[in-house]
Phi, psi and omega in degrees: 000110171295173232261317209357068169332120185231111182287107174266149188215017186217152186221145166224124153240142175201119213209121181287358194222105185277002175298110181092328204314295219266031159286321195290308160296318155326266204336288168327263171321009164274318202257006159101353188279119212262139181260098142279155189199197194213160182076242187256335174312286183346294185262021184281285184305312164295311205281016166253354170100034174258171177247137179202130166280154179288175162290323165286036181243304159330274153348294180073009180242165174278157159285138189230205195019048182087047188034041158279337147241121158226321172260003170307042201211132181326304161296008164268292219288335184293302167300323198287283219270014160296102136340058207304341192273357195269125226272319179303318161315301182335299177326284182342292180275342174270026177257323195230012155105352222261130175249131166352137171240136150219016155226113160277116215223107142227169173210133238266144136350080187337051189256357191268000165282344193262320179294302181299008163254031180074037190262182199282172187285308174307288183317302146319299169302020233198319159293335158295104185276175208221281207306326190297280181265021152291286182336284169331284180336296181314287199314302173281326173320312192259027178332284158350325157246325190254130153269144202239125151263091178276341174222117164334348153296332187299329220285326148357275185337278184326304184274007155267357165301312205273355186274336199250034166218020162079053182069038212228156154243184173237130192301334188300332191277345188277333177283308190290351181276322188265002150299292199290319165294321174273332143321323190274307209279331204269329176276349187246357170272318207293313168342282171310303151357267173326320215262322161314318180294307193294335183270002208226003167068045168239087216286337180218079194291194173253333175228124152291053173341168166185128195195125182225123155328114243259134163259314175194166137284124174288133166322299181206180177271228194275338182223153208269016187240347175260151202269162203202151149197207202217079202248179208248089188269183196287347197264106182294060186227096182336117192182186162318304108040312171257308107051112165258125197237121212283332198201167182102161202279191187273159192274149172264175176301339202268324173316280192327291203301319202280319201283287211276348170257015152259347196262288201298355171270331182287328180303343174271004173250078185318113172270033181260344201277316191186159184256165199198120166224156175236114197266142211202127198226062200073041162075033182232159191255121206262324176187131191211113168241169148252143176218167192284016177185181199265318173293317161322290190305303173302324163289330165281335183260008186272334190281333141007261179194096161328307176313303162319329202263341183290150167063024154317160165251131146210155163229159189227169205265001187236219201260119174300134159262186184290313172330290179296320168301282187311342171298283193292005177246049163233009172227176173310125134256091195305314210220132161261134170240133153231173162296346179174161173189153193295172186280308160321299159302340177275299191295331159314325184279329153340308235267358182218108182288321191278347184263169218238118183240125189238134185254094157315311193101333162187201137274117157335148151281134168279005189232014168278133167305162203165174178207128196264180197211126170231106145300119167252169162325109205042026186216153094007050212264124176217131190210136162325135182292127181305107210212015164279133207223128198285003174251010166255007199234142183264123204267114195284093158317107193254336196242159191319302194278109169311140190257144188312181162293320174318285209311312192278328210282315177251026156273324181285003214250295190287337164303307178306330170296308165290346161299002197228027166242159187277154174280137039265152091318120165208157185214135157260165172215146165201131185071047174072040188179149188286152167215025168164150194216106177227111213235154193046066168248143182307321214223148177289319178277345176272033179233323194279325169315290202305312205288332172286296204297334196269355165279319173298332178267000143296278171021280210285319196280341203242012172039054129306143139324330213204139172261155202304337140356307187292130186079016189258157154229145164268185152201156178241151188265309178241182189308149149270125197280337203218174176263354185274328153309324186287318176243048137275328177294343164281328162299341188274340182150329208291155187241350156212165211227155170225120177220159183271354153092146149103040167253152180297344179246035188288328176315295183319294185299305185294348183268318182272010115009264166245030172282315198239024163071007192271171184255126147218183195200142171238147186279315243054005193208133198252207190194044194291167175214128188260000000 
């Protein structure tokens, strides 16, 4: 690709986000580059003392219908998209008055900021730029003459372009700004888009979208041979995502993935109710309680299974202290995530350079509406987010014996826990905290081995007698197809059970139930999780 320098000497900026702007515009008008702009640019602009045309100057028309058209105009668009060396464009523009644009500086209409503060419907559409990505488009389509700018990181670039190419851009950098320009309008209609589908419950709209902002580049993906990065979407829900990372080397994808299915399983625990922390292990939760502090809850969900837990993720739902810091930063830890932490806690966590301490800033709602997104092979899989929450499901007593109140407290305490382990899922719990976890098996009854063996060997390790299992409840995220899942967990211990009901052999399970006295109850509503 040769350098084929296009000298700019003409600029239209017109921009909702004033960051840089008017350093960015001096610089430009130090270097002969005559400015136009529109609005609020304008007067950004005038009123620090830059020369600047109005756009209706341009034009010859006003801005008019609320300032919905002002750059909708030939002599804009005519400048954008003119071929300069094409003898017939030449004609054109000297025919019809149209002079050359060969730098363009926009930034979009605030709208995916205006949804995420809640604004009325009228307000959003009010928000929806026209004129803006018309331009852009028009600007990179004819890149080859024009360079386009969508994000105030750029404004560097450019101007160290033009200096050190005598007021010049280079086509390679005018193709990556207009790459970077169709990519930003392309995030910003899938915005608009989503959020039209979301006002009209049109849950499979026929064209789909999907867009995101750049967070970072990953070192690598799930295996060091594949390249991964990381973005940032228009949905505003407090997680990694939102996440200030106070200290630590940088998260790989396994991190990210593994941070976000632990803060969204500790988020099912209200932290006006109980401190809760979740210890989380290739994105499956290894352990998880609640407790009367944050150090209490860890220490119960670290006692699980220890083994799993070294070289852990965990979060926890309320503001990490030093206490509860020095706890978890005595065995291997990758990543802490809370909603918030003390001056103290942050300085524990210092004292281990390598671990990733992340501030959310809040908690996920577990019951906000939302949307998940799986690549399949040429395809999309796109589904409402599992926003079911097991203290809104009315729970059906199927068998003669009722489970106590003890019984419902950590049958709802292990159901919350199994939405968020791969299927097939059971969990045992007992006193608020997991004592087994077995998660993603082919088969229902091999989730229920594992979940008794590794409470036994948690046991064995804290020189139990008996592993806690005993005198335990399960749960299952979805039906039991056969009774031989339910009794291993009776063998294992459990004295009630919470499942969501509705297998053609539910008569079978509820009869060996209570064949061995035990309590259950159905949700109606299951949790498989992939």
């Amino acid at each position: 690709m040769t350098e084929r320098l296009r000298r700019v000497a003409r600029a239209l900026i017109s921009v909702s986000d004033k960051s840089g702007l008017v350093e960015f515009a001096r610089a430009l008008a130090a270097s002969g580059v005559e400015l136009i702009s529109t609005g609020g640019t304008r007067k950004a602009l005038a009123d620090a003392g830059v020369a600047v045309l109005d756009v209706s100057e341009v034009t010859g028309f006003p801005e008019m219908m609320d300032g919905r058209v002002k750059t909708l105009h030939p002599k804009i668009h005519g400048g954008l998209l003119a071929i300069r060396d094409n003898a017939d464009h030449a004609a054109a523009m000297r025919s019809h008055g149209i002079e050359p644009i060969d730098l363009l500086v926009v930034s979009l209409y605030p709208f995916e900021a205006t949804v995420a503060k809640g604004a009325d419907f009228d307000t959003c559409i009010e928000n929806i730029d026209i004129g803006g990505p018309a331009m852009i488009r028009a600007a990179a389509k004819n890149h080859a003459e024009v360079a386009v700018v969508v994000d105030p990181a750029d404004y560097a670039v450019v101007l160290s372009e033009l200096r050190q190419h005598g007021g010049a851009t280079t086509l390679a950098l005018r193709r990556k700004l207009a790459a970077k320009a169709y990519a930003r309008t392309g995030v910003y209609d899938a915005a608009i888009s989503n959020w039209f589908a979301d006002q009209l419950s049109d849950a499979a709209p026929v064209f789909r979208a999907i867009g995101g902002h750049l967070v970072e580049p990953l070192r690598y993906g799930e295996n060091p041979h594949q390249s991964a990065a990381f973005y940032r979407t228009s949905d505003v829900r407090p997680g990694v995502a939102t996440a200030r990372q106070v200290q630590g080397k940088q998260l790989s994808y396994n991190n990210i993935n593994d941070t976000d299915a632990a803060y969204e399983c500790v988020a099912e625990f209200d932290p006006r109710r109980t401190a809760a922390c979740v210890i989380v292990k290739h994105a499956n939760p290894c352990g998880a309680a609640e407790g009367a502090s944050l150090i209490d809850a860890y220490r119960k969900a670290l006692a699980c299974d220890p083994v799993s837990a070294f070289g852990g993720i965990v979060a926890v739902n309320r503001r990490l202290d030093a206490e509860a810091a020095r706890a978890i930063t005595d065995i291997f830890t990758e990543v802490i995530i809370a909603p918030e932490a003390s001056e103290e806690a942050i300085a524990v966590v210092g004292a281990k350079k390598n671990l990733r301490l992340l501030i959310a800033g809040g908690l996920p709602d577990p019951r906000a509406a939302g949307m998940t997104v799986k690549s399949v092979a040429g395809g999309l899989l796109v589904q409402s987010r599992d926003n079911a929450v097991v203290d809104d499901m009315k729970l059906e007593v199927v068998t003669r014996r009722a489970p106590t109140n003890a019984e419902l407290t950590d049958l709802a305490f292990a159901f919350r826990v199994a939405k968020h382990v791969k299927s097939n899922t059971i969990v045992y719990a007992k006193d608020r905290a997991t004592v087994g976890i077995g998660a993603g098996q082919m088969s229902r009854i091999d989730s229920a081995r594992i979940a008794a063996r590794k409470a036994e060997d948690a046991a064995q390790a804290a020189g139990l007698k008996a592993p806690l299992t005993q005198g335990s409840v399960a749960a299952s995220d979805a039906f039991f197809p056969f009774a031989d899942g339910l009794l291993v967990a009776v063998e294992a211990g459990a004295t009630a059970v919470i499942q969501p009901g509705g297998s053609v052999r539910d008569d079978e399970v509820i009869k060996a139930a209570d064949d061995h006295g035990i309590a259950m109850v159905f949700t109606g509503t299951r949790h498989f999780r992939h």
